[in-house]
C-alpha positions as CSV (number, residue, x, y, z in Angstrom):
1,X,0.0,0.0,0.0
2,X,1.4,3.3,-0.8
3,X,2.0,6.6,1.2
4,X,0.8,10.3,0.4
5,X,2.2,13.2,2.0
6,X,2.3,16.8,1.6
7,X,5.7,18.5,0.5
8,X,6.8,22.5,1.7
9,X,8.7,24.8,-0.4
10,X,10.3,22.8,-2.7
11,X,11.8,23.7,-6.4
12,X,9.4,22.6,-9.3
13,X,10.9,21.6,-12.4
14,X,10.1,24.7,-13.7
15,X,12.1,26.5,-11.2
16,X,9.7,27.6,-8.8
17,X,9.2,27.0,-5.2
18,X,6.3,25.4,-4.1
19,X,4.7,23.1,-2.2
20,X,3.3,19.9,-3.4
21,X,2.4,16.0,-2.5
22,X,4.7,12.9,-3.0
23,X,2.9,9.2,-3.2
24,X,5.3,6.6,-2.8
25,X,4.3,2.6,-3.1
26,X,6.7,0.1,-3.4
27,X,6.5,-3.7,-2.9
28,X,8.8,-6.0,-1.1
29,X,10.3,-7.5,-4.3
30,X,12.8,-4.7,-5.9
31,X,9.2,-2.4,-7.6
32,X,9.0,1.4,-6.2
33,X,6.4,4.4,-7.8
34,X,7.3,8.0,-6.6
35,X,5.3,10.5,-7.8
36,X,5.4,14.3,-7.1
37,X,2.9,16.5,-8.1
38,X,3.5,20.1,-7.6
39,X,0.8,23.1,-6.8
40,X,2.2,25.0,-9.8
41,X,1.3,21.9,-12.1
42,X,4.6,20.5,-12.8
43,X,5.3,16.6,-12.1
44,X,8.0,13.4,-11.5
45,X,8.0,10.7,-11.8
46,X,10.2,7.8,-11.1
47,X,9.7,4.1,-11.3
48,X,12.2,1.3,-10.0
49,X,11.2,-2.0,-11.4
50,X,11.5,-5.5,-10.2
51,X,14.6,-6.1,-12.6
52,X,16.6,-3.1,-11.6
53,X,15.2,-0.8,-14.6
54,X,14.6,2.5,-14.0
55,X,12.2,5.4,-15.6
56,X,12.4,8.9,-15.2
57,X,9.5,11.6,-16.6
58,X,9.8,15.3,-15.7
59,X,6.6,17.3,-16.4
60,X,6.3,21.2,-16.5
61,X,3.1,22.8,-15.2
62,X,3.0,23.6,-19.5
63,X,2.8,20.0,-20.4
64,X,6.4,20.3,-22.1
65,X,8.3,16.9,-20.9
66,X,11.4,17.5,-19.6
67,X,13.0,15.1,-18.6
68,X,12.4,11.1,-20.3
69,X,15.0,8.5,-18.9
70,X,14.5,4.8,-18.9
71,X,17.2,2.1,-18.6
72,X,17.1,-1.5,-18.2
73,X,19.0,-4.0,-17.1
74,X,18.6,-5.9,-20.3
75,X,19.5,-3.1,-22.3
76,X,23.0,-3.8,-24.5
């Protein structure tokens, strides 16, 4: 079962400080979700996945992404 909780004054990807709330769930086998989602609109994103992958998404409060990182462990 995941967490919520609120976030104080911290920078937005689009450079402004604000508040905001984080959920974070993760499971007991390697899997973790935190998401941010910030009063101005912008959001993050990061994903940890059972086989060590990771994915990354950085959202403006415009819609315009970023930040889009993904790796795997079974990339070459």
């Amino acid at each position: 079962m995941g967490t919520s909780t609120r976030i104080d004054r911290e920078q937005a990807p689009c450079g402004r400080t604000v508040d905001g709330r984080r959920h974070l769930d993760e499971d007991q086998h390697g899997y973790s979700f935190d998401h941010v989602t910030y009063d101005c609109g912008c959001e993050r994103f990061r994903r940890q996945y059972h086989d060590g992958g990771v994915q990354v998404r950085v959202v403006d409060h415009h819609g315009k992404v970023r930040v889009h990182e993904q790796s795997s462990t079974h990339e070459a």
